[in-house]
C-alpha positions as CSV (number, residue, x, y, z in Angstrom):
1,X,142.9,99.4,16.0
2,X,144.0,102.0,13.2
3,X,144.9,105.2,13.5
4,X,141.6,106.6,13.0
5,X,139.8,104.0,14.4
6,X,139.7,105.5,18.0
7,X,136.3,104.7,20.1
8,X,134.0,107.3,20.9
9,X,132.9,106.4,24.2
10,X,129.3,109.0,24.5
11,X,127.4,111.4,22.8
12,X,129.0,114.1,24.4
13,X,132.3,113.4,23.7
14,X,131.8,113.3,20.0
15,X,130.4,116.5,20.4
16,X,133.2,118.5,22.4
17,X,135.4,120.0,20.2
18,X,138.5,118.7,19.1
19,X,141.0,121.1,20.7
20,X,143.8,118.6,19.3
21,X,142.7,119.5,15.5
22,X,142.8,123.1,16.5
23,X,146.4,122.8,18.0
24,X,147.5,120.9,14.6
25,X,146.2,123.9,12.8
26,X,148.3,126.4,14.8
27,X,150.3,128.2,12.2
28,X,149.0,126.8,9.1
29,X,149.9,127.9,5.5
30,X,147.7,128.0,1.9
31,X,148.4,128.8,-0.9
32,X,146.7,130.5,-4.1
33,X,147.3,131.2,-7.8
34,X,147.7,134.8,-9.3
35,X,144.6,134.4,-11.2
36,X,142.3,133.4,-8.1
37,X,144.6,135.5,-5.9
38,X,142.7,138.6,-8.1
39,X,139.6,137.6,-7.4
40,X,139.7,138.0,-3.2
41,X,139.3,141.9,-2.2
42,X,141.1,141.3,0.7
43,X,143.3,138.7,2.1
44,X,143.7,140.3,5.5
45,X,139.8,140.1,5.9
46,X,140.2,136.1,5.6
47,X,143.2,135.0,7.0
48,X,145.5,135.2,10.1
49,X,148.0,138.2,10.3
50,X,151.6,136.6,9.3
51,X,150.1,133.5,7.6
52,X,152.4,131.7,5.4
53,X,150.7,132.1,1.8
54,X,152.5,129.7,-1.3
55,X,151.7,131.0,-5.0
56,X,151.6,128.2,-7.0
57,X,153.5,128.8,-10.4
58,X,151.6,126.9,-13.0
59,X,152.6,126.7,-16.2
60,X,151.7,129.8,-18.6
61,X,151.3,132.3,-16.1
62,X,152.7,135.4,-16.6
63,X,155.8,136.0,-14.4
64,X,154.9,139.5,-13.9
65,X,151.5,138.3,-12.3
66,X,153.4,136.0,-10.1
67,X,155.8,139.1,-8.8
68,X,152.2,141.3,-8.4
69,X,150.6,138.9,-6.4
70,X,153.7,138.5,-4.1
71,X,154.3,142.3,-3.7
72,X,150.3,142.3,-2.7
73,X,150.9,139.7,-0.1
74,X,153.9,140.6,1.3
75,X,152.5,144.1,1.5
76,X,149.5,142.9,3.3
77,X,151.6,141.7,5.9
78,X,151.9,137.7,5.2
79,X,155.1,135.2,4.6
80,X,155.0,135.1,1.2
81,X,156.5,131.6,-0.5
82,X,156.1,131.9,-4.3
83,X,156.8,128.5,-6.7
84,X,160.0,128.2,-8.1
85,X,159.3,125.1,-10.3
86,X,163.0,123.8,-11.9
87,X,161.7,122.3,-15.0
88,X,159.8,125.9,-16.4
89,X,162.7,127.8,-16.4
90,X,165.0,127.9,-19.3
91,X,168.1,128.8,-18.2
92,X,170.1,130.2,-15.5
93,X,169.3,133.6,-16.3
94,X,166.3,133.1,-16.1
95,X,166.9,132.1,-12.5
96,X,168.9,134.4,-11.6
97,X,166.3,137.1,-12.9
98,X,163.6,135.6,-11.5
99,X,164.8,135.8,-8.2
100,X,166.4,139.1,-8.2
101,X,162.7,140.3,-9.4
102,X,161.0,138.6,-6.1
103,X,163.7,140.4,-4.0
104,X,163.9,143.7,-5.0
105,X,160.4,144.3,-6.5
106,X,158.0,142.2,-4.3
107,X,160.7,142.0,-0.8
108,X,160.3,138.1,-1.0
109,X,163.4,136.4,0.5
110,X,161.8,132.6,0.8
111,X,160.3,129.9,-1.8
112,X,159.3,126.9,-2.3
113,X,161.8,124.8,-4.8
114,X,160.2,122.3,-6.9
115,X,161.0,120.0,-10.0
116,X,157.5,120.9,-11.0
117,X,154.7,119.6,-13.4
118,X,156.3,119.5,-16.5
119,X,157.6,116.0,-18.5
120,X,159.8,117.4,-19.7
121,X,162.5,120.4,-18.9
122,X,162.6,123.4,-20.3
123,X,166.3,124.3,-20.1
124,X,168.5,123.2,-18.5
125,X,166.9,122.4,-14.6
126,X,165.6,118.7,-14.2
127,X,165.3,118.9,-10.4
128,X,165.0,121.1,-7.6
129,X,169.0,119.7,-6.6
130,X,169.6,121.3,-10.1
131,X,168.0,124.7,-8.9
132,X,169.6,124.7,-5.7
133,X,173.3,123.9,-6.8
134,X,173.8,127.0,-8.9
135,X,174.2,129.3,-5.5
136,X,171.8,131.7,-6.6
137,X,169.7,131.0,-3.9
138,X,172.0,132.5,-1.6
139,X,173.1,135.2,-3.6
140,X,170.0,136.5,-3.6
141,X,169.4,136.3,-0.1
142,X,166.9,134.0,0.3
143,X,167.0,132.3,3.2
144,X,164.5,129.9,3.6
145,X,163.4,127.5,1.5
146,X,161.0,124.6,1.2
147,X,161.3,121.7,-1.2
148,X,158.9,118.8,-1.6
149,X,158.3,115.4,-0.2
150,X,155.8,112.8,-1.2
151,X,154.6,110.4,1.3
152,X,153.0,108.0,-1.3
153,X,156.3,107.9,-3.5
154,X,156.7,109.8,-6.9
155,X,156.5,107.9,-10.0
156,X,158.5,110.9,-12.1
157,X,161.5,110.3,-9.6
158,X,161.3,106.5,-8.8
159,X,159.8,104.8,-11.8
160,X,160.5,101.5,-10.0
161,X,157.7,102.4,-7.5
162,X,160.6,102.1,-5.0
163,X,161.5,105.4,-2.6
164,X,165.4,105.4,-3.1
165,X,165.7,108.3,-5.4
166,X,163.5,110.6,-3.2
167,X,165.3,109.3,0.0
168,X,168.6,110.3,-1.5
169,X,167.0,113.8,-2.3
170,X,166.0,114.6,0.8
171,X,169.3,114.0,2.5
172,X,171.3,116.1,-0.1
173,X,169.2,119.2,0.9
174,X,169.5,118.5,4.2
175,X,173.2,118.8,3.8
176,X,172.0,122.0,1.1
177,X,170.3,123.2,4.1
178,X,173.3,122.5,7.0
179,X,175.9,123.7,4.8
180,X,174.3,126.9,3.6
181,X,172.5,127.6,7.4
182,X,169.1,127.7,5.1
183,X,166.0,127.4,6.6
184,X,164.1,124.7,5.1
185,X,161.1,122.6,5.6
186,X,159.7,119.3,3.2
187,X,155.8,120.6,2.5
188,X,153.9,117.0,1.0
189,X,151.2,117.1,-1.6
190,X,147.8,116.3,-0.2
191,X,146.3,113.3,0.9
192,X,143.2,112.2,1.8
193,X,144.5,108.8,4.9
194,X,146.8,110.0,8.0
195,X,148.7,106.6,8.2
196,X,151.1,106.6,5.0
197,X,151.9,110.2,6.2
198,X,152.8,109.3,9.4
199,X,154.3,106.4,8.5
200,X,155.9,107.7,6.0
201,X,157.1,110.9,8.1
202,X,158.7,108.5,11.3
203,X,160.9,106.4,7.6
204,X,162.3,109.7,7.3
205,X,163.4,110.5,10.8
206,X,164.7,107.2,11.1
207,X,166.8,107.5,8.4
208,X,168.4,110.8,9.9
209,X,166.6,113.5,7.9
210,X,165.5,116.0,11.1
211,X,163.7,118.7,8.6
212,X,160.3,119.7,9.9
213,X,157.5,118.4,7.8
214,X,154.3,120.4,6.6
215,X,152.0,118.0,6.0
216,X,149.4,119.1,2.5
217,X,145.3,118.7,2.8
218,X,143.1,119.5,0.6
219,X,140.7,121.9,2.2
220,X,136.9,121.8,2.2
221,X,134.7,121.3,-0.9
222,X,132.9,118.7,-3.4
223,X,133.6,115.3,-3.2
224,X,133.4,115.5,-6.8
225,X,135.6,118.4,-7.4
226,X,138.5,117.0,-4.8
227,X,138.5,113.6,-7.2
228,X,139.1,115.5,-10.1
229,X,142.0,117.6,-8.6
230,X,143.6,114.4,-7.0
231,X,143.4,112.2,-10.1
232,X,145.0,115.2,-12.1
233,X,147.7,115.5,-9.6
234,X,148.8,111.9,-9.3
235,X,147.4,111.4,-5.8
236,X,148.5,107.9,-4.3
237,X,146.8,105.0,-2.8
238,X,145.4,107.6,0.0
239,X,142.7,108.5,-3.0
240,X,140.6,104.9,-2.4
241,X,139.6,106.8,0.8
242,X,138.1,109.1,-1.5
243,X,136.4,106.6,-3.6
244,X,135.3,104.7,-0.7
245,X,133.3,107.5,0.1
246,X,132.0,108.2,-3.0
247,X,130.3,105.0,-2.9
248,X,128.7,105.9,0.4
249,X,125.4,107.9,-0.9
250,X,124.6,109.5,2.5
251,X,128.3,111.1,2.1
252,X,128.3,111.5,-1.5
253,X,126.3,115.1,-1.7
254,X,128.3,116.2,1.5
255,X,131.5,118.1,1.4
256,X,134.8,116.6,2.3
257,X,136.7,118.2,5.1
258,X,140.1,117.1,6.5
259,X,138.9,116.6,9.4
260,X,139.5,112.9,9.8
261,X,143.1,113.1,8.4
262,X,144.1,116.2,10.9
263,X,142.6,113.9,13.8
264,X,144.2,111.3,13.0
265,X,147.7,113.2,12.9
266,X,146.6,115.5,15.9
267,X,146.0,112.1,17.6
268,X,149.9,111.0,16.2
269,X,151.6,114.1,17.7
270,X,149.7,114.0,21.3
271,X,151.8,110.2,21.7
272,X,154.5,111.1,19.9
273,X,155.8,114.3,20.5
274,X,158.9,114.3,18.8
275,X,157.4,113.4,15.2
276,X,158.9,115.7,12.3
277,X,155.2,116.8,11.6
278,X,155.2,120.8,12.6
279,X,152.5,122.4,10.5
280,X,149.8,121.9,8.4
281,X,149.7,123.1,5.0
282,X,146.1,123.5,2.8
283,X,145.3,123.1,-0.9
284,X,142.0,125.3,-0.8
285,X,140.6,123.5,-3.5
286,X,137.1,124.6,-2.9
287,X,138.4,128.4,-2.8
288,X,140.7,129.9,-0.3
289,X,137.6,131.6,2.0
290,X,136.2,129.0,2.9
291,X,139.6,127.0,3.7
292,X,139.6,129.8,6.1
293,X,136.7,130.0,7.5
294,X,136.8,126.0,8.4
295,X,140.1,126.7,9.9
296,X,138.8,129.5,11.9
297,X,136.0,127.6,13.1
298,X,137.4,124.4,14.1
299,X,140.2,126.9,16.2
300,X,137.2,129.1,17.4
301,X,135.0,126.0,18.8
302,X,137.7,124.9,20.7
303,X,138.8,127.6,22.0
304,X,135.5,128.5,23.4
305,X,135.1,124.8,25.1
306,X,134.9,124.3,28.7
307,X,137.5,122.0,28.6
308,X,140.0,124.6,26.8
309,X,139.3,127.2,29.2
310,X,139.4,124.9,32.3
């Protein structure tokens, strides 16, 4: 029996609500773009006080609408992790400025360092090592940091389909992380099948790497629209899950939730306590309200079940 294969034994217990999705959803983090980021009136009337919120840098935005939107966030009370993608930026400088902006104009001290989209660099930064190795970083004050880990391998680092340059990554920012005393977590792109994560996450911890792991979704919304995004982002072998369902008629016109994934990882962490897996981190791909308001329902439901107030 797989992962997500576990019986349902009545009626009434497919009904009850899951309070082990609601526990994996504790503390979870999103993240938005400056250019939707305009378009919410309020971002304390949708999410959690203190929520971690990542603003994804994508290439061609303005930097200055990148430092707004952090100032707005941080101002508004939430852990703000802006995108500090090594391959955009042109030179140390550029770093250095771009840091010293997020700290003194917006108050951001944390990030999340990336090799980013790009083929190919723009200066002089190939890698998120790259980034990390020129001390700015801690001259700047910014004292935690996420990087990025990919459950379903990375092509752009390992063109031999092979894990050993991403392996070897992950254990130099460990030692980043020990020998700077930086906070720092691994935060995956999303998938759509809990078993290469978990699998995936108990490689790493066997190999010594102890950082806590945020595990990506993709939040609710078309099926259609979801493909799209995953086939632009170079989603793994997790995406036949997707077209699986697509084939599936009577699920084809509904939306896709990660609800199956999350259960399958809550399911993970109730047996195995000591998994690397902390938090839960959501692509709102179908627009960050109603990545909310799934989140606050699914905590809501169980909450209010006999079982969670017994």
């Amino acid at each position: 029996m797989g992962i997500l294969d576990f019986p349902i034994r009545d009626k009434a217990a497919a009904e009850r609500p899951d309070t082990g999705l609601a526990k994996v959803l504790a503390g979870f983090s999103i993240e938005v773009m400056p250019r939707t980021a305009a378009k919410v009136p309020s971002f304390p009337g949708i999410l959690p006080a203190g929520t971690r919120v990542y603003i994804a840098n994508i290439d061609g935005t303005p930097f200055d609408d990148m430092v707004a939107t952090a100032r707005r966030l941080r101002e508004d009370g939430f852990e703000t992790m802006p995108h500090v993608p090594a391959r955009s930026i042109e030179s140390r400088a550029a770093l250095e400025e771009q840091l010293r902006r997020y700290r003194d104009e917006a108050g951001v001290t944390q990030a999340l360092v990336l090799a980013g989209g790009l083929p190919e660099p723009r200066g002089e930064f190939d890698s998120s090592m790259r980034l990390l190795d020129t001390g700015l970083f801690e001259k700047h004050g910014f004292r935690r940091l996420h990087v990025a880990g990919h459950p379903e391998g990375s092509r752009d680092i390992d063109a031999d389909g092979s894990t050993r340059n991403v392996d070897a990554a992950l254990r130099w920012k460990q030692e980043y992380a020990r020998r700077t005393g930086t906070e720092m977590a691994i935060v995956t792109q999303f998938m759509f099948d809990a078993r290469p994560a978990i699998d995936w996450s108990e490689r790493v911890r066997s190999s010594g790497v102890t950082l806590p792991i945020h595990l990506g979704v993709a939040g609710p919304t078309k099926l259609q629209t979801l493909i799209k995004f995953a086939l632009a982002c170079g989603v793994g072998p997790s995406i036949q899950v997707l077209r699986k369902r697509a084939m599936d008629l009577t699920k084809l016109m509904a939306p896709y939730t990660p609800a199956e994934v999350l259960s399958g990882v809550a399911n993970h962490l109730a047996a195995h306590p000591q998994s690397l897996i902390e938090r839960v981190h959501i692509f709102p791909l179908g627009g960050i309200a109603a990545a909310a308001d799934w989140v606050r329902d699914r905590r809501l439901d169980a909450a209010d079940s006999p079982a969670r107030s017994a």
